[in-house]
C-alpha positions in Angstrom: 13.4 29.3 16.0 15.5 27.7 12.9 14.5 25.8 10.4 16.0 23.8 8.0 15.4 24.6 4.3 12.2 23.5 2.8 11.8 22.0 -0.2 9.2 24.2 -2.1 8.4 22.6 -5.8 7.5 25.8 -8.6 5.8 27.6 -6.1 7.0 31.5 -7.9 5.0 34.5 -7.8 4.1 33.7 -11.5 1.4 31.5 -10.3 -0.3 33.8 -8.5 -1.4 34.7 -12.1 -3.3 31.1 -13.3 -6.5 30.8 -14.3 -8.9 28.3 -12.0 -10.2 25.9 -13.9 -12.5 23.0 -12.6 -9.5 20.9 -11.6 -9.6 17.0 -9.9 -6.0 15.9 -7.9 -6.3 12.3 -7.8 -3.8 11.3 -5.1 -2.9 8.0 -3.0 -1.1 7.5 0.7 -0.2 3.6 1.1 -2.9 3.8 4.4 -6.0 5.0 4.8 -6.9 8.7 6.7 -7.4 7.5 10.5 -10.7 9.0 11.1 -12.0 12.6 10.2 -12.3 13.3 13.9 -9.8 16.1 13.8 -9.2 15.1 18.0 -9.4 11.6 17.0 -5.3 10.4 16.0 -2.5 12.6 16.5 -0.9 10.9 13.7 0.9 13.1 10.7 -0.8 11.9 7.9 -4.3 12.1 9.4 -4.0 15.5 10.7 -2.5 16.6 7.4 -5.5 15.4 5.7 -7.7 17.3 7.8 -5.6 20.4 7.8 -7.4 21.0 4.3 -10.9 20.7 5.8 -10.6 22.7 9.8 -8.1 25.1 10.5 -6.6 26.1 13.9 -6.0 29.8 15.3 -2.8 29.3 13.5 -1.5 28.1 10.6 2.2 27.5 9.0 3.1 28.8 5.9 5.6 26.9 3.2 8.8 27.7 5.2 6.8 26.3 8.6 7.0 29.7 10.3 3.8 30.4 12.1 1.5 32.3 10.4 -2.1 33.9 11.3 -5.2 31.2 11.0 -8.6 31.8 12.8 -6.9 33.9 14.9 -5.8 37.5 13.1 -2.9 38.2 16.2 -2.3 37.6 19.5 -0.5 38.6 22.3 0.8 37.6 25.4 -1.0 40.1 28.0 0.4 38.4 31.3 3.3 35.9 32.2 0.6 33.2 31.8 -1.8 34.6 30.1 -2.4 34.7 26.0 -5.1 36.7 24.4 -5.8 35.9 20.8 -7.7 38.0 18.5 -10.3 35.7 16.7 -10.9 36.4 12.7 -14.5 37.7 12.0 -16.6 37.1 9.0 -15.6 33.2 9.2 -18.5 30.5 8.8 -18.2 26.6 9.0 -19.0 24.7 6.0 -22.9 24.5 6.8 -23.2 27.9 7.6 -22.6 28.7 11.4 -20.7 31.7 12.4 -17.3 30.9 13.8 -16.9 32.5 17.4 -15.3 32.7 20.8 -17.8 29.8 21.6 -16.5 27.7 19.1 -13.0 28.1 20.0 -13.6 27.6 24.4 -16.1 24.5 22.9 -13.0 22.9 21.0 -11.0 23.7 24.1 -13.2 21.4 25.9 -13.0 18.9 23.6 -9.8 18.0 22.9 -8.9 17.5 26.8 -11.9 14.7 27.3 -10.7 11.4 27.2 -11.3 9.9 24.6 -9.1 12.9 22.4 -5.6 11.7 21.3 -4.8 15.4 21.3 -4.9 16.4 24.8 -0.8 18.1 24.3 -2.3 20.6 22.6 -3.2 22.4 25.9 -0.9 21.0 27.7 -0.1 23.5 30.5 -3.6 25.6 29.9 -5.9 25.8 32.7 -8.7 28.1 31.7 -9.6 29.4 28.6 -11.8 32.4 29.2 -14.1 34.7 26.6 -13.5 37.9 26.8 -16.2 38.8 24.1 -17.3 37.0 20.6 -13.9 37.4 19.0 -11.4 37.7 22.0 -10.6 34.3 24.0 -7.8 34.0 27.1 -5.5 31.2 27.5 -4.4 31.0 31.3 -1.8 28.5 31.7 -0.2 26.9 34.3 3.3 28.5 34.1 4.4 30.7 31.8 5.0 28.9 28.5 6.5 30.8 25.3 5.6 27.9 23.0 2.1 27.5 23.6 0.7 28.1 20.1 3.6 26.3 18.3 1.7 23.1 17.3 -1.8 25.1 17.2 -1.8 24.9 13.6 -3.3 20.9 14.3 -5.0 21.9 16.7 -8.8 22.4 14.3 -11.6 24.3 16.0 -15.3 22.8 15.6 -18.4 24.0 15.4 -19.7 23.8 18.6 -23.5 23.7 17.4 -23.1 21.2 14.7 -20.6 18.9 16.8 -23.4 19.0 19.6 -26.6 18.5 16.9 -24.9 15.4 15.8 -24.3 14.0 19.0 -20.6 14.4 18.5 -19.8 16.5 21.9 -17.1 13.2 22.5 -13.9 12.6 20.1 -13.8 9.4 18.3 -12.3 6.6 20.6 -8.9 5.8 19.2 -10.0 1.6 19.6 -13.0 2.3 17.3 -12.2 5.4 14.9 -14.8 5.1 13.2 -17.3 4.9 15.6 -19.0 8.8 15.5 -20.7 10.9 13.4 -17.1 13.4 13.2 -15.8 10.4 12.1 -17.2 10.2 8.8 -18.5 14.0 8.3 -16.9 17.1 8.8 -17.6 20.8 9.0 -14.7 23.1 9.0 -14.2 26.5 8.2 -10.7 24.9 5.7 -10.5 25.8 1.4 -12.0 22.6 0.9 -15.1 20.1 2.0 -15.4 16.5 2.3 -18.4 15.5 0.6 -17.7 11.5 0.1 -16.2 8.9 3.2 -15.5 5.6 2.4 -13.1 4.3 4.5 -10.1 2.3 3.2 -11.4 3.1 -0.9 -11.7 6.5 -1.2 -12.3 10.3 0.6 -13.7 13.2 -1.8 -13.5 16.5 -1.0 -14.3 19.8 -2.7 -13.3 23.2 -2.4 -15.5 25.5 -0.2 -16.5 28.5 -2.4 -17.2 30.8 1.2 -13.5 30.3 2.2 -12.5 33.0 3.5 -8.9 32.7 2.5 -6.9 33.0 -0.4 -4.3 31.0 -2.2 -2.4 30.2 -5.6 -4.1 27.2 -6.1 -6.9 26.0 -8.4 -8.0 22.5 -7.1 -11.6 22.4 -7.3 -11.5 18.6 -6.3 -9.2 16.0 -4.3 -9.9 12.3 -4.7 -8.0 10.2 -2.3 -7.4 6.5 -2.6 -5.4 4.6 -0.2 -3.2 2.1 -1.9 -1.2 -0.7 0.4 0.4 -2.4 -2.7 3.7 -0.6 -3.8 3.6 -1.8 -7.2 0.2 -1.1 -7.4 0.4 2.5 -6.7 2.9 3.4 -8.6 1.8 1.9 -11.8 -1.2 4.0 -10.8 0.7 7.1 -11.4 2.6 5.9 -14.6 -0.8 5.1 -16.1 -2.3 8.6 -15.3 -4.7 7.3 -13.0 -3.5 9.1 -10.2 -1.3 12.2 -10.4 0.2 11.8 -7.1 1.2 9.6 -4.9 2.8 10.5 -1.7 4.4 7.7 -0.2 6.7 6.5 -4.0 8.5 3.4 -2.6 12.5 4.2 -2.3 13.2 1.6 -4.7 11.5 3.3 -7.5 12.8 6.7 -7.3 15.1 6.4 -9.7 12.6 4.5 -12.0 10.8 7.5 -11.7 13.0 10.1 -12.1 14.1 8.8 -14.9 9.9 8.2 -17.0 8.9 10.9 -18.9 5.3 12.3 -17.7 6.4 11.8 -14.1 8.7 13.2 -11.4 10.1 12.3 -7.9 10.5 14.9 -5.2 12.8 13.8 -2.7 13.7 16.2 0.2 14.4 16.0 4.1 11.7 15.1 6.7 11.7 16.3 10.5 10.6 12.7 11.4 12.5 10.2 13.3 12.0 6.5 13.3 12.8 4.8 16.8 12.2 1.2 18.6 10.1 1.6 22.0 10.3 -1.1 25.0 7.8 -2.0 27.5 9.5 -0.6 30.5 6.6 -0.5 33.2 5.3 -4.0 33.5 6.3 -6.6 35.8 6.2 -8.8 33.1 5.9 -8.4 29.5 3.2 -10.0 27.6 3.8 -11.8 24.2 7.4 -13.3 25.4 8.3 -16.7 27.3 10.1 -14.8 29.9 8.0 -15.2 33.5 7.9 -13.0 36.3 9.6 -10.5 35.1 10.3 -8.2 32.4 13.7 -7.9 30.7 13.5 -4.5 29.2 13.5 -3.1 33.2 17.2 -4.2 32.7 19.6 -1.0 31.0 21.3 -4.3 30.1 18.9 -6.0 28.1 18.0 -2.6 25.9 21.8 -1.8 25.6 22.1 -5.2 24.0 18.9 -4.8 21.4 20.4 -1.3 20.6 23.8 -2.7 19.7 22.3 -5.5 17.9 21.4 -3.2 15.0 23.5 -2.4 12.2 22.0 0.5 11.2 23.8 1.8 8.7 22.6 -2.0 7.0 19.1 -1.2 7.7 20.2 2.8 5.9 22.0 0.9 2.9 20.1 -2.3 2.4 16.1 -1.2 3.8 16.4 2.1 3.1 18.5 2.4 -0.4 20.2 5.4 1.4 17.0 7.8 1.7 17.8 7.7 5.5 20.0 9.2 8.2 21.1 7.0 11.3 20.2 9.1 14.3 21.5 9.2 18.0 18.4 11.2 19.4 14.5 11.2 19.0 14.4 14.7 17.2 16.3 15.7 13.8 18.3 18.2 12.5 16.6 21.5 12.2 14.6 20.5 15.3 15.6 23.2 18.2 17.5 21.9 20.4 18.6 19.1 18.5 21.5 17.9 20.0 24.5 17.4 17.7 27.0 16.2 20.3 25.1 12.7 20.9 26.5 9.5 19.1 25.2 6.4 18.8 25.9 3.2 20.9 28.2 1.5 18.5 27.1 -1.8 16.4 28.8 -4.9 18.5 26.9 -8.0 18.8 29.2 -9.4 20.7 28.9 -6.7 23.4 24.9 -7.2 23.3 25.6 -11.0 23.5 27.5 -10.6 27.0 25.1 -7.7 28.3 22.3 -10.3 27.8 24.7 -13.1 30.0 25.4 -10.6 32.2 21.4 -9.3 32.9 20.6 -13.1 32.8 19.7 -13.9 29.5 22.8 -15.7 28.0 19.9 -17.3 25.8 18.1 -14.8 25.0 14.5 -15.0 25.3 11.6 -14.2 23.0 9.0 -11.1 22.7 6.8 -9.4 20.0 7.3 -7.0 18.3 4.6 -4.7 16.9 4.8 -2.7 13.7 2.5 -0.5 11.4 2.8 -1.9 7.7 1.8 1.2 6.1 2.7 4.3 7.8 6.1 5.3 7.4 8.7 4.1 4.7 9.6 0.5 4.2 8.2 0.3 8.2 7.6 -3.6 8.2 10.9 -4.1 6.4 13.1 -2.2 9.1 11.0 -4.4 11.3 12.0 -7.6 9.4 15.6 -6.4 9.5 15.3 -5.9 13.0 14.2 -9.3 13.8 17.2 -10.7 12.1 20.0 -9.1 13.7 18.0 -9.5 17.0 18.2 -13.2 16.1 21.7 -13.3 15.9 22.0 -12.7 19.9 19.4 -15.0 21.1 16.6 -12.8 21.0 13.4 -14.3 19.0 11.0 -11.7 18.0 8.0 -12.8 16.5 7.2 -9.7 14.3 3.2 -8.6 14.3 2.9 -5.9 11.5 -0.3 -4.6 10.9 -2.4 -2.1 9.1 -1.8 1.5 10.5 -5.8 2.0 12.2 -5.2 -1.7 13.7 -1.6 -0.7 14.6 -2.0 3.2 16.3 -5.7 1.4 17.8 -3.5 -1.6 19.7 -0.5 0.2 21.5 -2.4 3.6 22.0 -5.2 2.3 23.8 -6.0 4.4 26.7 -4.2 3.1 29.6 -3.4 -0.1 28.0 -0.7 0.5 25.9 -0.9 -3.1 24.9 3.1 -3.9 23.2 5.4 -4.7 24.3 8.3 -3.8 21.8 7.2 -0.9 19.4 8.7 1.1 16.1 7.3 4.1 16.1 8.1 7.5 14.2 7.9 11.3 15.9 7.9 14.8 14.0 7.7 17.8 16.9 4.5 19.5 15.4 6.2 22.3 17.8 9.4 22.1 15.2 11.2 22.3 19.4 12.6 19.7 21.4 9.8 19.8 23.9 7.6 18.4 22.1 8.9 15.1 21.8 10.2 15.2 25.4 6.9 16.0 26.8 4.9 13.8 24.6 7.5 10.7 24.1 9.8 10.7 27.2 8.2 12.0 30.5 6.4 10.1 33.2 3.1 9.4 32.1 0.4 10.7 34.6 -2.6 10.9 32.9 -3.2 14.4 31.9 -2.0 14.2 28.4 2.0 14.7 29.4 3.8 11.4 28.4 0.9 10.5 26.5 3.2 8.8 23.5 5.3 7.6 26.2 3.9 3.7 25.0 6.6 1.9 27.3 6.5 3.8 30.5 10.1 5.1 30.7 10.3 7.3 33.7 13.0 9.3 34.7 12.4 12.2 38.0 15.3 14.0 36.7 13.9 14.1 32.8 10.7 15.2 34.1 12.2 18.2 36.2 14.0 19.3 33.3 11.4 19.3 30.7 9.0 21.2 33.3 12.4 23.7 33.2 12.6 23.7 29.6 9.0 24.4 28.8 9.1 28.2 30.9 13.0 28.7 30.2 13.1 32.1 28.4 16.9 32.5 27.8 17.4 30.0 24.6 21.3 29.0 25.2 20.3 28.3 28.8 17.6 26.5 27.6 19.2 24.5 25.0 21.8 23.5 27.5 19.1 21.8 29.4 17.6 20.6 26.3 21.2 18.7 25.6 21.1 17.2 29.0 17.5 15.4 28.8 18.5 13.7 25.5 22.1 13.1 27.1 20.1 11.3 30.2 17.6 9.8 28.0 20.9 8.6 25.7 22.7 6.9 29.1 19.6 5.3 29.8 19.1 3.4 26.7 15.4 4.7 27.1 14.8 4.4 23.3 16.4 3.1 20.2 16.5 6.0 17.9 16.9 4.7 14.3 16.8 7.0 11.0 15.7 10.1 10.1 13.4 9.0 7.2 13.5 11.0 3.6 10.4 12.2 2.1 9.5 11.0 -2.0 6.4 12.0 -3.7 5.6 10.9 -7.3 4.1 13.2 -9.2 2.7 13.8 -13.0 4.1 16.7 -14.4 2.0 20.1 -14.7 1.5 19.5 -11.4 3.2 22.3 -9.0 2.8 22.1 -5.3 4.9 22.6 -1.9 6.9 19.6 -0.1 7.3 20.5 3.2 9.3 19.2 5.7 6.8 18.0 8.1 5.2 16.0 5.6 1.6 17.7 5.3 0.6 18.1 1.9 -2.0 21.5 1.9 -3.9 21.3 -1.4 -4.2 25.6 -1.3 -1.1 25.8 -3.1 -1.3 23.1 -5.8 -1.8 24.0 -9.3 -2.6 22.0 -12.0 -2.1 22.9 -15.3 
């Protein structure tokens, strides 16, 4: 499938050639790493983290194509049937041999219910060992993308995960609350030797890996830093040598301090408003007996409420693209004939009379305060223009664990009004349909789906979609999902989000668009 052009940072063949040295990459996110659970938060940041410690049976290589992991090959050896060739040789970090019982035990896993990764299998309903290094996936239907987003997907050691009474992913209300949530044992480049949650992560490069790779990290310190300022002065002191979330406002600043850099480059992430949709009546708003959001009306009017090319301009200093759909450019099957509903308040202020609101009425809206850029200030923005038509939001922003903790609890899904943001690990449209926009019904599809938007016709065509073989065919029913989802006001898509690190200079590594940082290919000089 396409993909855009990534931004890769000095990464030329000439540093194939440096020397390792005992090297420490002291580096800051504005939140804190979820959990180490690898099953326990399918959230970006998190996962990217742990990318560095587990692998999956694939990986992705600068450009995101899919490249071999703990799987050498595979193949498909039926319509619904994969076979993947498992990589000998491989041990965890405490010693055990990686094997087919490894892989069938993560299997297992990450389909209980406490796992917020249950997509990854998706449509796979036995997973069979052929022998110690051969393993079968039998799905459902014939699905061409199965091992797209595998690369997340981290296989555990069965013994240790079952010595350590860890048999159970972390419960995404408490992710803390396991032994895989502060200890790992991967077969990655590198080991976590230190967990202190919210100060700092340590982690060390594991000398029995049995990859290779241009880097020569010997250490990663990680610090979560919430305070903008803070951080960066961090990195213009020399106390860190990377930050990767460098506020939009300072880029410049940056760019233009000697002994520092910004790297700014496209991300596949899109940043969208959610509504309750499946309640009778929503909770944290003075309306009774019934929920507005039901009303095509009512969500019309909060989508045309928002100027966002204010939000682009004013929020987002112009490191943002307004969006009409849930997925970005570069995404396949990103649709490029949608538009946005156009910015008219006075439009939303006569939907609103019309749907029965001609005074609006209040709700909540909930908001993660350091996860994705300038998130509580969109949400500010947000609650101003709202404002102007009568609707009185009362903004809850909140740390990211409290945040993803709240509106993802298992069949709670307690918001009522949500910003959330979505990269396809699949790089393909059905991803975000499957995860964000089908009927939930409890087997892991719709599982993102916070608000419980539900359309029959939505859900037939990403069922099509997911076995459709023939790729304009299958684009075309791509196009009409998001052009259903579109007339439905389902969602309100916002902005395409920009990626900017901060970073010392001597420091070469690879930006890619998905926003993982892999410390494999980081050199410091």
């Amino acid at each position: 499938m396409p993909f855009p052009r990534m931004l890769l940072t000095s990464l030329a063949l000439g540093l194939l050639a440096c020397p390792v040295g005992a090297q420490t990459l002291r580096v800051s996110f504005q939140g804190d790493v979820g959990t180490l659970d690898p099953y326990g938060l399918n959230e970006t940041f998190t996962l990217g983290y742990l990318g560095n410690v587990y692998e999956g049976l694939t990986t992705r290589g600068p450009d995101l194509a899919i490249e071999p992991g703990l799987a050498e090959r595979w193949e498909l050896v039926a319509k619904d049937r994969w076979r993947f060739h498992l990589r000998k040789g491989v041990r965890f970090h405490e010693g055990g041999t990686f094997d087919a019982d490894d892989v069938l035990f993560s299997a297992e896993r990450v389909r209980r219910p406490t796992s917020d990764l249950k997509t990854r299998l998706a449509t796979v309903k036995e997973v069979i060992k052929v022998d110690d290094h051969t393993v079968d996936f039998v799905t459902e239907v014939p699905n061409p993308i199965l091992h797209a987003e595998w690369d997340t997907w981290y296989i555990m050691d069965k013994e240790w995960s079952l010595a350590n009474g860890a048999a159970e992913p972390v419960d995404i209300k408490n992710p803390r609350s396991s032994f895989a949530a502060f200890h790992t044992n991967g077969t990655g480049p590198f080991k976590v030797t230190l967990r202190e949650p919210d100060v700092r992560t340590v982690a060390v490069r594991h000398p029995g890996w049995w990859g290779t790779a241009p880097g020569n990290l010997q250490e990663v310190i990680f610090r979560p830093i919430a305070n903008d300022a803070t951080r960066v002065a961090a990195l213009l002191s020399g106390e860190l040598d990377l930050i990767l979330s460098l506020p939009i406002q300072d880029t410049d600043r940056i760019a233009r301090t000697p002994g520092v850099k910004a790297l700014t480059g496209p991300e596949l992430r899109t940043i969208f408003l959610g509504f309750d949709q499946w309640r009778d009546e929503l909770t944290g708003s003075d309306v009774r007996g019934k929920n507005p959001f039901k009303d095509r009306r009512v969500r019309l009017a909060v989508y045309q409420a928002i100027d966002i090319e204010a939000i682009v301009k004013k929020v987002m200093r112009g490191q943002a693209t307004p969006s009409a759909s849930l997925v970005a450019p570069g995404i396949q099957g990103f649709p490029e004939d949608l538009v946005r509903w156009p910015y008219d308040p006075a439009a939303s202020r006569r939907l609103l009379a019309e749907a029965g609101y001609p005074n609006g009425f209040a709700v909540t809206l909930d908001c993660p305060n350091d996860r994705y850029v300038n998130d509580e200030q969109i949400c500010q923005a947000v609650v101003g223009m709202l404002a102007r038509i009568g609707i009185k939001v009362t903004l809850r922003a909140q740390t990211k664990s409290v945040y993803f903790a709240k509106i993802l609890a298992a069949g709670g899904y307690d918001t009522s009004f949500y910003l959330l943001g979505w990269t396809p690990g699949s790089f393909d449209s059905w991803n975000a349909l499957h995860n964000l926009v089908v009927t939930r019904d409890g087997s892991g599809a719709g599982a993102f789906n916070i608000g419980g938007y539900s359309n029959p016709r939505i859900d037939a065509l990403a069922r099509e979609i997911l076995t459709e073989t023939d790729l304009s065919r299958r684009n075309r029913l791509i196009g009409e999902a998001w052009r259903i989802l579109h007339e439905d006001v389902g969602y309100v898509p916002l902005h395409q989000q920009a990626l900017a690190w901060g970073v010392r200079d001597g420091i070469e590594l690879v930006q890619r668009a998905d926003n993982q940082f892999l410390w494999r290919w980081v050199v410091k000089r």
